[in-house]
C-alpha positions in Angstrom: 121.2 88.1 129.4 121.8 91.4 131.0 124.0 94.0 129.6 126.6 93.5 133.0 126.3 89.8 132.4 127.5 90.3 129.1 129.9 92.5 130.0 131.4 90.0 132.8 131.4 87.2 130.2 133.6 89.3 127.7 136.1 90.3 130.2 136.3 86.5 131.6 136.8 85.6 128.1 139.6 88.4 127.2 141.3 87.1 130.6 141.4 83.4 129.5 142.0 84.3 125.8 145.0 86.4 126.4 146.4 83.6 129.0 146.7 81.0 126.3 148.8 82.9 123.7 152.6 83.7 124.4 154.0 87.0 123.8 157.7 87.2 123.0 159.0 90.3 124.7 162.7 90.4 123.3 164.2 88.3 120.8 168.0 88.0 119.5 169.5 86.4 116.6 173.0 84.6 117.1 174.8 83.1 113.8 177.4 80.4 114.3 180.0 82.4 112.7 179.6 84.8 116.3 180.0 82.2 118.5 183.7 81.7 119.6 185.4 78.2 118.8 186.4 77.9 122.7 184.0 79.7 124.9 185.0 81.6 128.1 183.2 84.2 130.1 184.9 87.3 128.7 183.9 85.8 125.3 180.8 84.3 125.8 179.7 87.8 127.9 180.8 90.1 124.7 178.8 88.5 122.8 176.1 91.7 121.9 172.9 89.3 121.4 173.9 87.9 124.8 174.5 91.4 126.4 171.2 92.1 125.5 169.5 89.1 126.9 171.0 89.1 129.8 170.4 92.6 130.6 166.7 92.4 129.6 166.0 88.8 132.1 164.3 89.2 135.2 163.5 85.9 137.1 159.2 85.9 136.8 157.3 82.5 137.3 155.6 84.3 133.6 158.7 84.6 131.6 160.4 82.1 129.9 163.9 82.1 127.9 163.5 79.7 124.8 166.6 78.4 122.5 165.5 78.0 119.0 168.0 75.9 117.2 169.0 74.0 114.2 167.6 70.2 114.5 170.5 68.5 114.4 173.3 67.1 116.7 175.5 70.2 116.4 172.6 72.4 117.0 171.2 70.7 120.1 174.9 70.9 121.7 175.2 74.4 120.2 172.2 75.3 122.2 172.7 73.3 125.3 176.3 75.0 125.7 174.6 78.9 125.5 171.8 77.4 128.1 174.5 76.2 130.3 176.8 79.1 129.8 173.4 81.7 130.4 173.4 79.5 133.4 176.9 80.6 134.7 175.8 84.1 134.1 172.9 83.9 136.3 169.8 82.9 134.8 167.9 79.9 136.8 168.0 76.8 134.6 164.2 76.2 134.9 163.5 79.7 132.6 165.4 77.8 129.8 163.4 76.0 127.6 164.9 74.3 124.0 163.6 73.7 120.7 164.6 72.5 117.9 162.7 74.5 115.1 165.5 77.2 113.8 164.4 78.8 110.9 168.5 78.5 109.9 171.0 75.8 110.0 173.4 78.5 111.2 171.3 80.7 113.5 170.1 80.7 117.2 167.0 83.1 118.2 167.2 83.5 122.0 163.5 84.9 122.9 162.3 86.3 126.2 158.7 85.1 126.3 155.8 86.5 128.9 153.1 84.1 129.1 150.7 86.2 131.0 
């Protein structure tokens, strides 16, 4: 093969390569002692892990805002209620993706991911 052959090969390779691996930009811890019994947007917006990710989004078909939560009932609503209430504050629904693989019982991480 010739030395610009090989050379085009490597960088189509790097380019696919890097395309299938997720690179989380930002992430934020939030413990269930910091999330207020009744939520309400002066509340819900003073929360600093919140702050943060809000002021760190930008809406780009490559990013992606995951939930990791505790997998159980009162994690999955835990989550679904700082989706929807990120959703009041602006972000597009479709950047919010779920899952259920908290490394805590008590925590959410909140991670701005680029996929490029």
């Amino acid at each position: 093969m010739k030395p610009i052959s090989l050379v085009l090969l490597f960088l189509l390779l790097a380019s696919a390569t890097s395309a299938v691996f997720a690179v989380t930009e930002h992430s934020e811890t939030l413990s269930r002692a910091q999330w207020p019994q009744e939520v309400n947007g002066a509340n819900f917006s003073a929360i600093p892990q919140v702050r943060q990710i809000l002021g760190l989004f930008e809406e780009d078909e490559n990013i992606t805002l995951e939930i990791h939560h505790p997998n159980d009932s009162p994690g999955k609503q835990w989550a679904e209620s700082l989706g929807r209430w990120l959703v009041t504050f602006g972000v597009p629904i479709h950047y919010i993706k779920l899952f259920a693989d908290a490394d805590a019982a008590d925590q959410i991480a909140i991670s701005l991911v680029d996929r490029r």
